[in-house]
C-alpha positions, 0 to 999 in steps of 0.5 A: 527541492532537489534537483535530481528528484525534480527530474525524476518527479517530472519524468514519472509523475503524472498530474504531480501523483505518483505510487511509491513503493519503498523495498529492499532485497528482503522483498525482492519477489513480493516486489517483482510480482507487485511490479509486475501487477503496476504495470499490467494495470498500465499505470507508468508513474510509480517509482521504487525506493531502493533502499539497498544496493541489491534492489537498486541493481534488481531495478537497474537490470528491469529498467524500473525507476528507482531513487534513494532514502535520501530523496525519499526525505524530500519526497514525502513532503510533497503530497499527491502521491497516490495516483488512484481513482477511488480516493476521495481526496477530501481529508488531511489523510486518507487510510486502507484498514487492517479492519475486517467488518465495519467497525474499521468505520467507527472509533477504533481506527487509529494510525501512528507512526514510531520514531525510535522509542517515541510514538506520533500520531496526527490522531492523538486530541490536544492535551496537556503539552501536545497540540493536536493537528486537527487533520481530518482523515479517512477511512477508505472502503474496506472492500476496493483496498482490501486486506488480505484477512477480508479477501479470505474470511469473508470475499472468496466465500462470497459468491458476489464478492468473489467477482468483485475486483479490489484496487489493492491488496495488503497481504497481512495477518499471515507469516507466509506473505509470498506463497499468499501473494502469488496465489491471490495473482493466480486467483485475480488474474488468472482466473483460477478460483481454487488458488485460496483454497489451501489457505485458513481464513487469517489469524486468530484476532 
């Protein structure tokens, strides 16, 4: 392994977890308000992946943690690198959905990953020239990582599900991340209930 991330790893990690964040400084106030969610929760073993010069020195001037592309190669590898308490860890892979309802549970979850032109995906079944890898996986609940679309079409409708507290949040399904991200921090940590008023419910599919 690499020295430097060995270092690294062993000075965040805890019980070989860690959050990994990758950024750039397209993202830098989506990053800055998500650092700033990491740390009031108290979790210290995250590291951000600096993938240009500007987030570098963003996490530089704050004093964050922050490595490179390249050692994320390295990094990925490694496994355990979420450190929440909700995950189950009894499958190859465990998944937050972009799925509103519960069918997200049933057989139209799916994952891939694209490599330039090329699709791989660990779901695919063995086929003639491909050798499914049989990884179990999980989808996790749909309310504890939530999307943003169930946040505002079905949770803050709900006067129960409006007390409810997520571990994460995907802002998703909506051009104007920002503005919909600094008003989910107002809704869940400063207590304002009005702050997803202005916003419709998500998009239309």
């Amino acid at each position: 392994m690499n020295p430097r991330l060995a270092r690294i790893l062993e000075k965040v990690a805890v019980q070989k977890e860690l959050i990994v964040v990758l950024a750039n400084s397209n993202v830098e106030e989506m990053l800055e308000i998500w650092l700033g969610s990491i740390q009031r929760v108290g979790l210290p073993n995250y590291l951000v992946v600096a993938l240009d010069n500007e987030t570098e020195n963003f996490c530089n001037q704050r004093k964050f943690m922050r490595t490179d592309e390249t050692l994320m190669k390295e990094l990925i590898p490694l496994g355990g690198l979420n450190p929440f308490d909700h995950l189950f860890r009894d499958s190859d892979v465990e998944s937050m959905t972009d799925g509103h309802n519960m069918t997200v549970y049933g057989s139209t979850f799916t994952a891939a990953k694209f490599i330039g032109s090329k699709q791989y995906s660990i779901f695919f079944p063995s086929n003639p020239g491909y050798y499914g890898l049989h990884a179990s996986r999980r989808t996790m609940d749909y309310y504890l990582f939530m999307n943003s679309k169930v946040l505002l079409k079905t949770v803050r409708k709900d006067a129960d599900l409006s007390k409810f507290i997520p571990v994460i949040i995907h802002v998703n399904y909506h051009p104007d991340k920002l503005p919909k991200l600094k008003a989910i921090v107002e809704y869940f940590v400063d207590g304002n209930q009005d702050a997803l008023d202005p916003f419709p419910d998500g998009s239309k599919w």
